[in-house]
C-alpha positions in Angstrom: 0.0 0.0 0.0 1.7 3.0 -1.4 1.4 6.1 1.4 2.1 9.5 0.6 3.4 12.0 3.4 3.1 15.5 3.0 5.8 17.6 4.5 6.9 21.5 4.3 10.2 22.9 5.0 9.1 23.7 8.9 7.1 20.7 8.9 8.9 18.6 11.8 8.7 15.4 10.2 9.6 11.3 11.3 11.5 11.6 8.0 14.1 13.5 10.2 14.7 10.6 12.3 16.2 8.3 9.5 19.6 8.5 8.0 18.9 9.2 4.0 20.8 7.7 1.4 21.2 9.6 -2.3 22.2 8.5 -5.6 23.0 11.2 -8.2 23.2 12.0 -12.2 26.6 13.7 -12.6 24.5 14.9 -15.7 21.4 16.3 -13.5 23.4 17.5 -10.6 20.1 19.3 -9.8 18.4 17.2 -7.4 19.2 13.3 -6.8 17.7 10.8 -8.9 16.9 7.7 -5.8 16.5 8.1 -2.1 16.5 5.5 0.1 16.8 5.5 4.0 18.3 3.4 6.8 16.8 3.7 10.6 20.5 3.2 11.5 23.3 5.6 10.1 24.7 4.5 7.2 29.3 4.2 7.6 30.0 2.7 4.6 28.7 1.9 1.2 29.5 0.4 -1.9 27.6 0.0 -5.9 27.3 -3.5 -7.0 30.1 -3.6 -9.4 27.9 -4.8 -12.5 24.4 -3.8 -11.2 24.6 -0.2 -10.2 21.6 -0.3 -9.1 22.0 -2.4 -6.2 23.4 -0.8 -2.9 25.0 -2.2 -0.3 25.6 -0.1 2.9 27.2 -0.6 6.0 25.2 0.5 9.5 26.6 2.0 12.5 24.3 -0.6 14.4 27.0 -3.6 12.8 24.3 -4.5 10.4 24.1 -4.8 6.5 21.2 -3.4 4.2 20.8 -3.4 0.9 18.4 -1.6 -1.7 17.5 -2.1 -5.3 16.9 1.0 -6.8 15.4 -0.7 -9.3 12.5 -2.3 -7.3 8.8 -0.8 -8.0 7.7 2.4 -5.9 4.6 1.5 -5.6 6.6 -0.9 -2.3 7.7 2.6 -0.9 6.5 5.0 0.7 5.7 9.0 -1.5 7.5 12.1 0.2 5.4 15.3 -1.1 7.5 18.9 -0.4 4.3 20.9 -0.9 6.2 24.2 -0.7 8.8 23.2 -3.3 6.1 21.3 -5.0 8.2 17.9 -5.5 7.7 14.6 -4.8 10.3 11.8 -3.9 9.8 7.8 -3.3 11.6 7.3 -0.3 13.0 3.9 -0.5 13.2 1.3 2.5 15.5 -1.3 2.0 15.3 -4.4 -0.2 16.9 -7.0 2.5 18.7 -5.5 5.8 20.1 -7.9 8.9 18.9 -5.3 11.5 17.3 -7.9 14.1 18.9 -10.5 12.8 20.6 -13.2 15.5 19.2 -11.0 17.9 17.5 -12.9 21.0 16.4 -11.8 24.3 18.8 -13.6 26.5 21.5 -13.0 24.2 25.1 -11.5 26.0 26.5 -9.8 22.8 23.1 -7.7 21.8 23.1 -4.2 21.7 27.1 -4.7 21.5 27.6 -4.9 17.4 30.6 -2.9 16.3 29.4 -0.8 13.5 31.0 -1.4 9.8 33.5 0.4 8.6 33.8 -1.1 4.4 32.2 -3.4 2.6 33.4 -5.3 0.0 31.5 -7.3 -2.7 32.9 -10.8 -3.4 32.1 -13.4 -5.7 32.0 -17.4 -5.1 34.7 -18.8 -7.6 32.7 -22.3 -8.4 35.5 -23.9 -10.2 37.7 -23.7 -7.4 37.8 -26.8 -4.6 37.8 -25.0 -1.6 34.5 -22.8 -3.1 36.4 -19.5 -1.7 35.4 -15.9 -2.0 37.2 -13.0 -4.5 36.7 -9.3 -4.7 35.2 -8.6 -7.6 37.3 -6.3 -9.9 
């Protein structure tokens, strides 16, 4: 269910409580062409190195989240700036391991060191051992 929310430049919004993640045109340096937001602040990131439309960042919280830019709006949520009169899809993301391994007796919750680079590797199949590369 696609909802839109209205907001104005001294509208305090929940908007303000995420960390918001832009991609840009280098040929449209006007406004960005893709939001997408993270409810933990967002340390690291990295483009998919054949997909660039696939985004992986790293969170502050220790996890992972990643977006496809690609994927249809009508999953996301409609940001309206009445006074500006634009309108943004504000992107959540695609998979994320927030909560993940997270139980309520568990010692090391709450204790995640937050990332500091990504990398994207790739799974070498011909190989025995079925290690990981970095993708050049």
């Amino acid at each position: 269910d696609n909802q839109d929310i209205e907001t104005s430049v001294n509208d305090e919004s929940h908007i303000t409580d995420y960390c918001i993640g832009c991609q840009w045109n280098v040929y449209e340096p006007s406004r960005p062409t893709k939001l997408f937001y993270s409810v933990s602040a967002i340390t690291s990131a990295c483009l998919h190195p054949t997909n660039y439309n696939i985004v992986f960042c790293g969170l502050e919280d220790g996890s992972v989240s990643l977006w496809d830019l690609e994927e249809d709006e009508a999953y996301h949520p409609k940001v309206v700036d009445k006074d500006n009169n634009v309108e943004w899809i504000l992107r959540s993301p695609t998979f994320s391991t927030i909560g993940l391994g997270e139980e309520k007796n568990d010692e090391a919750a709450g204790r995640c060191a937050r990332v500091v680079a990504l990398k994207v590797l790739s799974k070498i199949e011909s190989e025995e051992r079925g290690s990981f590369i970095p993708i050049q």
